[in-house]
Residue, then its C-alpha position, 0 to 999 in steps of 0.5 A: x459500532x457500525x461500520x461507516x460503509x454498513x450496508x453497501x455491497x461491493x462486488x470485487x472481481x480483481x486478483x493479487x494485490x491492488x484491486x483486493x485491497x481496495x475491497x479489503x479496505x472498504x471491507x474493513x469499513x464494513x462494507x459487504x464485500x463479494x469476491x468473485x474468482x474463476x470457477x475451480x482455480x479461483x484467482x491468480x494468487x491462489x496458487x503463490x506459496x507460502x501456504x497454510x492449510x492449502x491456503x496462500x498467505x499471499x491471498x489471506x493478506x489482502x481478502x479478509x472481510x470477503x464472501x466468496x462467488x465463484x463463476x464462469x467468466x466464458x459462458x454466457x450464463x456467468x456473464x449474465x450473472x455477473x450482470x445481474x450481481x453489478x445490478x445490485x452493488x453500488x461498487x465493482x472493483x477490476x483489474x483486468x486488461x482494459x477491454x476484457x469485461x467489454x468482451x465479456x458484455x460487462x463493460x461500463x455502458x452495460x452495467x451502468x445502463x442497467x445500474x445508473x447508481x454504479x461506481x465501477x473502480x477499474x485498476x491496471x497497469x497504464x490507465x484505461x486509454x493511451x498508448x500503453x493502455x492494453x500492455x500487461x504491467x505488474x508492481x516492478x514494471x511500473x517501478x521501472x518505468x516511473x523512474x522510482x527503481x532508477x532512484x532507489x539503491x545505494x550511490x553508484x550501484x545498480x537500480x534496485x525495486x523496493x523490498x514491498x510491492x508498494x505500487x500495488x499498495x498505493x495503487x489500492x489506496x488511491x482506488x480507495x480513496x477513489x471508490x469513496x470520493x465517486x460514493x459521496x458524489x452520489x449522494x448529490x448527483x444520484x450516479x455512479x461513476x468510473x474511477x480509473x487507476x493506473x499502476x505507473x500513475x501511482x508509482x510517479x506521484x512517489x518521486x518526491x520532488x525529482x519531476x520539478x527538479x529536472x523540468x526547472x533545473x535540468x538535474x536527474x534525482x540519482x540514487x542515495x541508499x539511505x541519505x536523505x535527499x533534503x537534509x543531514x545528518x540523517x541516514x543509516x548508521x553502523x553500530x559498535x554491535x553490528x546493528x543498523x540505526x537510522x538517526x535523522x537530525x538534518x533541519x536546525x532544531x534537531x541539529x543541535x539537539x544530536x549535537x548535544x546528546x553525542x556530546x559534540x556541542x562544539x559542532x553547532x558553531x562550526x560554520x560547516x554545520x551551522x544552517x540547513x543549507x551549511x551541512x546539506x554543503x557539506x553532507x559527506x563532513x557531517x555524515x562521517x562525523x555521524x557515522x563515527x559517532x554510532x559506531x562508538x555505541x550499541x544500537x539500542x543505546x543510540x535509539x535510547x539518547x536519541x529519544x531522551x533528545x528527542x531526536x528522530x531515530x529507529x533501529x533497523x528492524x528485523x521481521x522478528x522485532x516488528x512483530x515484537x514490537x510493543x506498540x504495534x501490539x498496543x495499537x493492534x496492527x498485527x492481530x490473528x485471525x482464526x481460519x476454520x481447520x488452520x488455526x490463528x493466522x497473524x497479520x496486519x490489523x485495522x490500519x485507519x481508526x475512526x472514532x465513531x464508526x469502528x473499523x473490524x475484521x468480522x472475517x478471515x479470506x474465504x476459501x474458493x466459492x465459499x458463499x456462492x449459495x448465501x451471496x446468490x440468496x442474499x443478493x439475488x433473492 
């Protein structure tokens, strides 16, 4: 089957993570995707180990289903050539500092004066205007700044950033669903548009419900290690083998379900436990009680009542168990890829499945000016 995008071209002038996955994603829905880099050095992430073949992992991550151009961005005849290739795409992809392509003479008015179609999806740190618009911001800073490091780590310790660039992640797919919602809005008006993301502005949208809270009741979301904010029992358990489950029977129906399955059945009646609003009261009382419990048994014995009960539960995983794992194997979410002179490189699979437009890896990442020549003849004749 086709790709849903088929047929468009996207030309992909970012580095690291968040504007290559944006161009991963529409790559993956079979867009023709360009990834422009630097002459020689190619982009930034190039140089971050751990490597294979000479190549970064960090890079092969997020740059599948590309063609690489090389060129240089300092001397007017790169710069024209990159006004020459945003004339043919229908999206451009950035993540500079804000006011570098206009620099450069390949800001939005340029490029969409000679390509009115042009949808021009620009990533940074603060968004493209405000106060903090031109500082220089990566993954952690917005976590520090959003609040999100202020709510993360256990009860009394220190803020701590998430183990996964997650801001850069949700930041790729907010400019995703960006780049797609300014291609449909084509299709009625005719023109292109700019998408403007911002790492801080993605980081805010993942704190729950901490800004109403504080705005209307005057109360600071505090950090809570693995306890849900919302209900209990539901947390993190040490189990009789040393291995970590995380168990979560917080609203009322699953609450008497764990009760049950623990052999425990006498808690349903407690009045301490017996609403949401009861054990959420007493969340220290239930949560020993809980704890107690899965230190009497193996984690996998828990995981195996808890599904009998249908009670939501998993064991905390190691790297080693998630790529074991069966039913990301089923579902194709870790698959290799061969890489000419490397061999097979796993990683994550097609994420979205569509049923009538199929999703695919047709390419591993490509090395540096891999297709300058074939881009150069298939775009610009």
């Amino acid at each position: 089957m086709a790709g849903s995008l088929e047929g468009l071209k996207v030309l992909d002038l970012s580095r690291f993570i968040a504007g290559p996955m944006c161009g991963m994603l529409l790559g993956d829905m079979g867009a023709d995707v360009v990834k422009v880099e630097r002459a020689g050095k190619g982009e930034d992430g190039r140089v971050i180990a751990p490597k294979v073949g000479g190549e970064s992992l960090y890079v092969m991550m997020y740059n599948r289903n590309k063609r690489s151009l090389t060129l240089d961005y300092r001397s007017p005849e790169g710069q024209e050539l990159l006004r020459n290739l945003a004339a043919e795409a229908d999206v451009l992809i950035e993540n500079f500092r804000p006011g570098t392509l206009e620099k450069m003479g390949c800001g939005w008015e340029e490029l969409s004066a000679r390509n009115p179609r042009l949808v021009m999806v620009r990533i940074s740190g603060f968004g493209q205007n405000g106060l903090f618009a031109e500082r220089p911001c990566f993954d952690v800073i917005a976590q520090a700044m959003s609040g999100l490091m202020e709510i993360t780590g256990e009860d009394g310790g220190k803020p701590v950033p998430s183990g996964a660039f997650i801001i850069d992640q949700v930041t790729g797919l907010y400019a995703t669903v960006g780049a797609l919602g300014a291609l449909q809005a084509r299709e009625r008006t005719g023109r292109g548009q700019v998408v403007d993301t911002a790492l801080l502005d993605s980081a805010v949208t993942l704190l729950l419900t901490a800004i109403p809270e504080y705005a209307l009741f005057g109360v600071e979301a505090t950090r809570k290690g693995a306890r849900d904010r919302y209900s209990a029992p539901a947390n993190n358990y040490l189990c009789r083998d040393g291995r970590w489950v995380h168990v979560n029977a917080g609203n009322d129906a699953l609450f008497p379900r764990w009760c049950k399955a623990a052999g425990l059945a006498d808690l349903i009646t407690d009045e301490r436990f017996s609403s949401h609003a009861a054990r959420m009261a007493n969340a220290d009382a239930i949560e020993a009680i809980v704890a107690d419990w899965a230190a009497q048994h193996d984690a996998d014995a828990i995981v195996d009542m808890m599904v009998r009960a249908e009670v939501p539960s998993g064991k905390v995983a190691t790297i080693a168990e998630v790529v074991a794992n069966p039913q990301l194997k089923h579902r194709e979410q870790i698959v290799d890829i061969d890489y000419p002179g490397i061999g097979k490189v796993p990683m994550h699979g097609v994420t979205v499945k569509l049923s009538g437009t199929a999703n695919s890896i047709r390419r591993p990442a490509p090395s540096i000016g891999q297709h300058t020549s074939e881009v150069l003849t298939d775009w610009l004749g």
